[in-house]
N, C-alpha and C positions, 0 to 999 in steps of 0.2 A: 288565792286558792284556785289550782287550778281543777275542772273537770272533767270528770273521765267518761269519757265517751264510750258506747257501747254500738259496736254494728255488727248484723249476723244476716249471712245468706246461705239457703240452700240451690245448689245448683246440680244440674244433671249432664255430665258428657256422656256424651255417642259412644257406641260401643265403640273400641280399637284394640285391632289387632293385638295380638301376642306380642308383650315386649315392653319397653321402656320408652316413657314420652313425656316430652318436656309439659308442663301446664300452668308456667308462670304467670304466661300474659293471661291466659284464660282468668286467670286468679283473680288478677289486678284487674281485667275487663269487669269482671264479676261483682267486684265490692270498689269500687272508687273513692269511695269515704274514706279509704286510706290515706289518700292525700288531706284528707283532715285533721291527722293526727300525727303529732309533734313528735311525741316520744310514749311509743306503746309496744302492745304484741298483738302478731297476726296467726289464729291458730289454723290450720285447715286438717278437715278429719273427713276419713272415707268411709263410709257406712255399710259397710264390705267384708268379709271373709275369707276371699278369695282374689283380692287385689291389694294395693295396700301406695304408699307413699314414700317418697326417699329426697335427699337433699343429694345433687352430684355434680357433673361437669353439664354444663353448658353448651359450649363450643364447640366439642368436636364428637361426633353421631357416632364416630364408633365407641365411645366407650360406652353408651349405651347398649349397642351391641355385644360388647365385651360381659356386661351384665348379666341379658338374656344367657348367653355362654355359660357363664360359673355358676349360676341358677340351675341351669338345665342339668348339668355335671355334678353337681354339688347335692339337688333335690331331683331323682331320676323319677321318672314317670314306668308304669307299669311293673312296679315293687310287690312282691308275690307277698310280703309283710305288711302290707296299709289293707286295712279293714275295710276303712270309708273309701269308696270306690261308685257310690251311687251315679257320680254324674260324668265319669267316664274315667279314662286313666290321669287326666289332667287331674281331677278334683284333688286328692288328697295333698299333692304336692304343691300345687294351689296355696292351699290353707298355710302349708309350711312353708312357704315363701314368704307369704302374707304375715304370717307371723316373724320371721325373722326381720324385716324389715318397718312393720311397725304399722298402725292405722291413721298417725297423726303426723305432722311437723309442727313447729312451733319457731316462727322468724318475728325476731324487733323490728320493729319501728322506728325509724330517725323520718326526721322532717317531711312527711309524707311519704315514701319510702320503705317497700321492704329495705332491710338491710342485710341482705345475702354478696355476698363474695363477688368479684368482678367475675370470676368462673362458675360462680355456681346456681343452680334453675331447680323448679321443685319437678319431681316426676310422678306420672303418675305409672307405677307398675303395675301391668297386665299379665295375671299369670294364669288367664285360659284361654283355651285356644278358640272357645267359640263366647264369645262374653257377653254381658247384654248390657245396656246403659251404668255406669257410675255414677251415686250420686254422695255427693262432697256435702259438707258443712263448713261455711267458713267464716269465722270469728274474730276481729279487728277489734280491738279497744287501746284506750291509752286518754292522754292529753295534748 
């Protein structure tokens, strides 16, 4: 029989900029006990509203910028129809990014090992323009 391990950290990243940014290693630097675990799941969740989490390219920096882009286009700021407006013109749109994009990821586990794509990195999406610390949950279990 085997047992199933259970590991959890909360961690806090620095505020950053507007945009899209890789946080893999941070991930991995964060919980190392992953390398413990044979065959499981790694969950990470952002405690947030106004930011939010994504699986994408790795490699090449502009599609993250390509992101911010269709974001920006897609959810416009200073919308004479958004109500919620308390914490500037960014907020509402904010939230709506935030929500299309989701608060969680969810990556297996092989032999110590995320098991994400040769191309692909977890991000963390920043969608205000003045932001203040992130704080993550991140959840490793398996055998």
């Amino acid at each position: 029989m085997q047992v199933t391990k259970i590991y959890q950290k909360n961690i806090s990243i620095p505020p950053k900029p507007r945009g899209f940014h890789l946080i893999t290693q941070l991930i991995l630097n964060a919980l190392p006990e992953i390398e413990s675990i044979s065959i499981g799941v790694c969950q990470i969740f952002i405690q947030h509203t106004s930011a939010s989490l994504t699986i994408n390219e790795n490699a090449d920096s502009t599609v993250r910028v390509d992101f911010e882009t269709f974001f920006n286009k897609t959810v416009t700021e200073n919308d004479s129809d958004y109500l919620h407006n308390y914490e500037g013109p960014d907020d509402m749109p904010a939230h709506i990014k935030s929500s299309l994009l989701g608060c969680s990821v969810l990556v297996p586990i092989a032999n110590g090992r995320l098991s994400l794509g040769m191309w692909q990195g977890i991000y963390l999406c920043e969608h205000r323009n003045h932001a203040s610390s992130r704080e993550l949950t991140i959840t490793a279990w398996g055998g």
